[in-house]
N, C-alpha and C positions, 0 to 999 in steps of 0.2 A: 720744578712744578709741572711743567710738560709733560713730564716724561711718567706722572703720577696719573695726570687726566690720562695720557695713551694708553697707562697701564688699566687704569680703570674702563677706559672703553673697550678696549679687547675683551677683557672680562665679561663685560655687559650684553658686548655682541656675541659671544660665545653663547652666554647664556641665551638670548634671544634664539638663536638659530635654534639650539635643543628645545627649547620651548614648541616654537615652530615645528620643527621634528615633531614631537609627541604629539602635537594635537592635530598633523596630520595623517598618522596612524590611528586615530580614534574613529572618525568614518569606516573605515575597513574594517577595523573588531566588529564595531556593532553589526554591518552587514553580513560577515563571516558569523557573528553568534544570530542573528534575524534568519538566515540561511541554515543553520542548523536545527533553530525551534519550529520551521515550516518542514513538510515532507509528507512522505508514507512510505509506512514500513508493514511487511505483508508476520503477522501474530499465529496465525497459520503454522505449527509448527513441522508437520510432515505434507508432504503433497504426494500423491497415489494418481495415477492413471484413473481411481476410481472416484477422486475427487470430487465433488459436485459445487462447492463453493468455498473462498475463504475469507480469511477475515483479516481487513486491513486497518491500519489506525493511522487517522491523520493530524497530523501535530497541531492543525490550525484551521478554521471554517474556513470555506473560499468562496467569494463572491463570483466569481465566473471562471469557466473552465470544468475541465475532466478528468477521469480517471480511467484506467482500462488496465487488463492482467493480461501479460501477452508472456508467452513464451522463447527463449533463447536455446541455440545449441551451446551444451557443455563450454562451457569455457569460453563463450566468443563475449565480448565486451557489446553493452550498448551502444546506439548508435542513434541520436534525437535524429537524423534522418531517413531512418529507416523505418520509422516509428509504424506508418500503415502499411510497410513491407512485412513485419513479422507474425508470427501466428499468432492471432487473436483471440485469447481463449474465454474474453468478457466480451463483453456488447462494453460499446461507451457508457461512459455513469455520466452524467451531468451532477455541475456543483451544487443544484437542487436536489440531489437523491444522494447527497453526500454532508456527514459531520462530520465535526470536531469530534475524535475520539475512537471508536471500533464500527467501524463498518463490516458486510456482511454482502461479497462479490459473488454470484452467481456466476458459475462457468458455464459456458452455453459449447464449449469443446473439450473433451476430454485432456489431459493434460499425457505427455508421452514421456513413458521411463529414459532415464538417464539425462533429457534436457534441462532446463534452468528456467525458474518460474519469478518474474517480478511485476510488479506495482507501479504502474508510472501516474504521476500526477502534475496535469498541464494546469498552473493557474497563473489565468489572466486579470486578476483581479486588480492591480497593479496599473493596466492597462498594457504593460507586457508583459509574452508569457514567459513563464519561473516553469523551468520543467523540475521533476523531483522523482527520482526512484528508488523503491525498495534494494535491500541485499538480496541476491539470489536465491532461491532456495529449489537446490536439487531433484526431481521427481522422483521417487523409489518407486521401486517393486510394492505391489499391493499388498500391503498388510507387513511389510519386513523392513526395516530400515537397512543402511549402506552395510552392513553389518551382517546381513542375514537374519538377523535376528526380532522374531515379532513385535511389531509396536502397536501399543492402544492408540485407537481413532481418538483424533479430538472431540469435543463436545458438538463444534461446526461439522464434522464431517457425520458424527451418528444423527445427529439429526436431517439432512441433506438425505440420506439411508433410509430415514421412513419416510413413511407413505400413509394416509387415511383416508377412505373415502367411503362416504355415506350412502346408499343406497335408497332414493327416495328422496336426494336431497340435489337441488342443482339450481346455480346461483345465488346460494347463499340462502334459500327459501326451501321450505318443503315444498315436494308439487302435489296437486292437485289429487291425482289419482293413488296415492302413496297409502297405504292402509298401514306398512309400518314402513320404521326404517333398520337396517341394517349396517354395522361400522364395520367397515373390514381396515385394519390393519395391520401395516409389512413395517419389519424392525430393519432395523442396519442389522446384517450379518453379523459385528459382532456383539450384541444383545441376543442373551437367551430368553425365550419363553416359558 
């Protein structure tokens, strides 16, 4: 009869242990799948020297914290330390000028052929901060992908391309002295008129 209960306890504890086991693997999935629905990723699908903004999408609103599109040489890896060492090709975005979903980054520096273009997004909403970066995406030559070969502008990039400006018209008001007004407007190069 001993040797029934012994048999039965090893059993029991076996079981136990694996039980144990699995449900403490269950914290790390979810933080591993929480960690994958958070992020930004740059929707942007070519980037040109002639750049003027792109467009990023973030997996989730953030209550505090930033964004910023900086630039890499070819092939060198990230570095969260380096972060205000590298060229800056946005102004900071605060998590107020930032959603859930497609954003739309002004580059305030021209973006340089051949380097590596990504996304970082610091949020501290948490109360620490969760850094998250886009995949790379290569700069080409203007107008041609790795290829040679000519690619159509995004819809972000023709539009970044024009330009309108009213004649007669500034701050949003007409002025004063204005008898008429005049629209002059510039296409993205490639729009024909």
């Amino acid at each position: 009869m001993k040797t029934i209960y012994s048999s039965i306890s090893k059993r029991v504890f076996s079981l136990l242990v694996a039980l144990i086991m699995a449900i403490s693997t269950v914290p790390f999935a979810a933080a591993s799948a929480f960690a994958q629905e958070q992020g930004i990723s740059i929707t942007t699908s070519t980037i040109t020297p002639n750049t003027k903004s792109v467009e990023v999408t973030l997996a989730q609103d953030i209550t505090a914290g930033f964004a910023k599109v900086i630039q890499l040489d070819s092939g060198e890896g990230y570095d969260t330390d380096k972060f205000f060492s590298y060229t800056g090709l946005s102004d900071v975005i605060g998590y107020a000028a930032l959603n859930e979903g497609s954003n739309t980054i002004t580059l305030t520096t021209a973006p340089t052929e051949g380097k590596e273009v990504i996304a970082v997004l610091r949020d501290t909403s948490s109360g620490e901060m969760q850094e998250y970066t886009s995949v790379p995406i290569t700069v080409t030559a203007s107008g041609t992908s790795s290829g040679g070969e000519t690619t159509k502008p995004t819809q972000a990039e023709i539009l970044a391309g024009c330009e309108v400006t009213i004649d007669g018209f500034a701050d949003g008001k007409i002025t004063e002295d204005a008898t008429s007004l005049t629209a002059n407007v510039k296409l993205h190069s490639s729009v024909k008129s």
